[in-house]
C-alpha positions in Angstrom: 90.4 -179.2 -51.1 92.8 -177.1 -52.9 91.8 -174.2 -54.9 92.8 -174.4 -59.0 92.7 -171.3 -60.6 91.6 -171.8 -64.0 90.4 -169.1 -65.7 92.6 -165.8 -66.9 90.6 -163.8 -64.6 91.0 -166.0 -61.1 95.0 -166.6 -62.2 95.4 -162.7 -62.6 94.3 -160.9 -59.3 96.8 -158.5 -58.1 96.5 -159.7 -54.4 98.6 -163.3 -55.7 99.9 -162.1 -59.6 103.7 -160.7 -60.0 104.6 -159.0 -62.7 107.9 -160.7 -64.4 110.4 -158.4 -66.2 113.1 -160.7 -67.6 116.2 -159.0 -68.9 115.2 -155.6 -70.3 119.1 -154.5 -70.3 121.0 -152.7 -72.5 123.2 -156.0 -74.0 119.9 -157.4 -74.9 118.4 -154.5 -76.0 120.0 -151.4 -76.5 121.5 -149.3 -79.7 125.4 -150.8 -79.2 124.6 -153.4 -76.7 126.4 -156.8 -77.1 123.6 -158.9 -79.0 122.5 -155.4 -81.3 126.7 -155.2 -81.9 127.3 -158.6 -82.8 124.9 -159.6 -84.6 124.1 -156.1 -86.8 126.2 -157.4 -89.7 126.4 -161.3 -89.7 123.1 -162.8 -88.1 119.5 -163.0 -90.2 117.9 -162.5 -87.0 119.4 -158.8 -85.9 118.5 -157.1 -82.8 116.1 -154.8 -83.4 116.1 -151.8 -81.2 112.9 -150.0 -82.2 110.7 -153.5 -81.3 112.7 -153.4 -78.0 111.6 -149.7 -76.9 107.9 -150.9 -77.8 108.2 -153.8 -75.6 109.6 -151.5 -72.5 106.8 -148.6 -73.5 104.0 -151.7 -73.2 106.1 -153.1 -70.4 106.1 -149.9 -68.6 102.1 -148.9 -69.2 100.7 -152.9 -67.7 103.4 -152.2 -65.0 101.6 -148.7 -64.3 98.0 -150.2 -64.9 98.9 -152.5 -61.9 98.1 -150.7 -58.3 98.7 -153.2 -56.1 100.3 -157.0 -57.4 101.8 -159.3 -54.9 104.8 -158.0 -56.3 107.1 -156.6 -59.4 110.3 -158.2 -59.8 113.0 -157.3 -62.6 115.5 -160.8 -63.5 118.8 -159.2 -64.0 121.5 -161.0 -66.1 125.1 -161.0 -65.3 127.4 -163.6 -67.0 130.7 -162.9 -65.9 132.6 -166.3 -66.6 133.2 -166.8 -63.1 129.6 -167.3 -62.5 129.0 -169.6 -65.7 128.6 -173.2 -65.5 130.7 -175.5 -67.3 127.9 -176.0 -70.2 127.7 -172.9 -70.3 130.7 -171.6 -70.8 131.2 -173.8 -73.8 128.7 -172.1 -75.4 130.3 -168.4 -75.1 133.6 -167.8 -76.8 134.0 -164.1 -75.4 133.4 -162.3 -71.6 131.6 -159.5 -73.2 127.9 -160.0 -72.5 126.2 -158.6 -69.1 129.3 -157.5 -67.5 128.8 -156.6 -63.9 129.9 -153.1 -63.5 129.3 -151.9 -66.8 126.5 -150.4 -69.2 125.6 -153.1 -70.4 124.0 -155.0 -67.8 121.9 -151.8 -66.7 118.2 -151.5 -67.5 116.9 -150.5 -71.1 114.5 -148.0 -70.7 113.0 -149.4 -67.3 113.5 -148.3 -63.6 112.5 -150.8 -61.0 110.1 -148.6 -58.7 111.0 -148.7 -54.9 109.5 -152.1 -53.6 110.1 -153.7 -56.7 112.2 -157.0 -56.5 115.0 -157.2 -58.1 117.5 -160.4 -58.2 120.3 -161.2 -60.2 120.6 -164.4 -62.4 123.6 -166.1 -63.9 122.1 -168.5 -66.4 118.4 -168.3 -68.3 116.2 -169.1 -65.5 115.3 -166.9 -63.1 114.1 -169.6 -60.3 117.8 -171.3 -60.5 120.1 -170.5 -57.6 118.3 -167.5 -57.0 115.9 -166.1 -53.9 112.9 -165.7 -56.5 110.9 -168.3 -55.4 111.2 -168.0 -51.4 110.4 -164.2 -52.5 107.3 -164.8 -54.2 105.9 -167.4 -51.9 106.3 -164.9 -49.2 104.1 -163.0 -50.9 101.5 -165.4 -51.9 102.1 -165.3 -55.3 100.0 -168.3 -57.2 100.4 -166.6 -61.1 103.3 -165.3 -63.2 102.7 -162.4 -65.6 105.8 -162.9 -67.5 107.0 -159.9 -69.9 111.1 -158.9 -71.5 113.3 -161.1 -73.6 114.6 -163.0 -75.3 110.5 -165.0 -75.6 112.6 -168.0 -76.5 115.6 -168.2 -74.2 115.1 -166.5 -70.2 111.7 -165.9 -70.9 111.2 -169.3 -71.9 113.5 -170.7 -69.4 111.8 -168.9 -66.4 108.4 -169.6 -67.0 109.1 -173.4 -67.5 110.8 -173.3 -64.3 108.0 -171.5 -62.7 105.4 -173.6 -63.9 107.0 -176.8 -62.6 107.4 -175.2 -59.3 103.6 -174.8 -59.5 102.8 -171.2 -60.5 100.2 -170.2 -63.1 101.7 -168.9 -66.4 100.5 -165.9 -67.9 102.5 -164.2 -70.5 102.0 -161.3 -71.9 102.6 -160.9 -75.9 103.5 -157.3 -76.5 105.6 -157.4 -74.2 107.5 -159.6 -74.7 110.4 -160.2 -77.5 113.0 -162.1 -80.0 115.4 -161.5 -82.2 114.4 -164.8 -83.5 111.1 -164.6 -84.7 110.0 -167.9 -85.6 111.5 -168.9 -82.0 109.4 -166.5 -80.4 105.9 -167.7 -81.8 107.1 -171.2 -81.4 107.2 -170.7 -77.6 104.1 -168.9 -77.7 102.5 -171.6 -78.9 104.2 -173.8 -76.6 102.7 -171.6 -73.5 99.4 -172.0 -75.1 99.3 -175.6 -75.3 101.4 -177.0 -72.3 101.9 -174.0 -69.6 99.7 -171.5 -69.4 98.1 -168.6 -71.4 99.0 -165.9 -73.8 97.1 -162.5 -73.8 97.8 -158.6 -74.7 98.8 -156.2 -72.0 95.6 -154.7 -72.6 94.0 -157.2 -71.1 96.3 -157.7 -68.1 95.9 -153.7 -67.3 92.2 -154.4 -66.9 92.5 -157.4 -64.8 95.6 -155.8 -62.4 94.2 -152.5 -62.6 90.6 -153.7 -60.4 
């Protein structure tokens, strides 16, 4: 009979839980990256930079709290056109975003530590075309702790694809972030009521720290 994990407690035990980091990279993030650049002046959703160092600094403290998790794995965005699928390309109109082999696809504010995974991704999930999931079932994960940005696109993306390949879906809310607010509690909501759970980091650092 197979075992179902229901409760926040069984889904988050760091012998089968991975801590997600989706895209915590300077484009998305930074002080002059591509979305803080582009948007500064025309969008009514800027990048914020200050929210984004909060979400590293609470990012940074649950991945800390966390002795020993099945795993840590940072999702790495690079969207050189040459990787970009058709669809996707008609929805870019320059190659200036996560640019392999410059800044602005480095890490904002986070290292991976040594025997952290880390795999790079060329379109919002991190389960498509990539190793993730033969990486994580190696390990026995079962739960996804999903932290980084944007909540409403790669996050989003990623934990949808997770939960349809059968991991639990845990996300964690300060630590994770939009420039689109109102996109960010609508998939929060979402993860309440379809995929999985929303809790603080707080929490989390309890439950991975045992």
């Amino acid at each position: 009979m197979r075992q179902v994990l229901r409760t926040l407690e069984e889904q988050v035990q760091p012998a089968h839980a991975a801590l997600l980091v989706v895209d915590m990279q300077n484009d998305f993030c930074a002080e002059g990256g591509y979305l803080q650049r582009t948007r500064a002046a025309t969008s009514r959703n800027p990048i914020r930079v200050e929210d984004n160092v909060v979400i590293a600094r609470n990012i940074e403290a649950l991945a800390a709290a966390a002795r020993q998790p099945a795993c840590r794995w940072c999702g790495r965005s690079v969207y050189d056109f040459k990787y970009l699928a058709d669809a996707h390309l008609a929805k870019r109109t320059d190659e200036a975003l996560c640019i392999e082999g410059t800044g602005g696809v480095d890490f904002f504010q986070i290292r991976p530590q040594p025997g952290d995974l880390v795999v790079d991704k060329h379109t919002f999930s991190g389960f498509f075309e990539t190793e993730l999931h033969d990486l994580l079932q190696a390990r026995g994960v079962k739960t996804l702790v999903m932290t980084g940005v944007a909540t409403n696109v790669c996050v989003d993306s990623t934990l949808r694809h997770g939960f349809f390949l059968g991991y639990n879906v845990v996300v964690a809310e300060d630590c994770v972030g939009s420039g689109n607010q109102a996109a960010h509690e609508g998939t929060l909501s979402t993860v309440r009521v379809n995929f999985g759970t929303v809790t603080d980091s707080a929490a989390l650092r309890t439950l991975l720290g045992e």
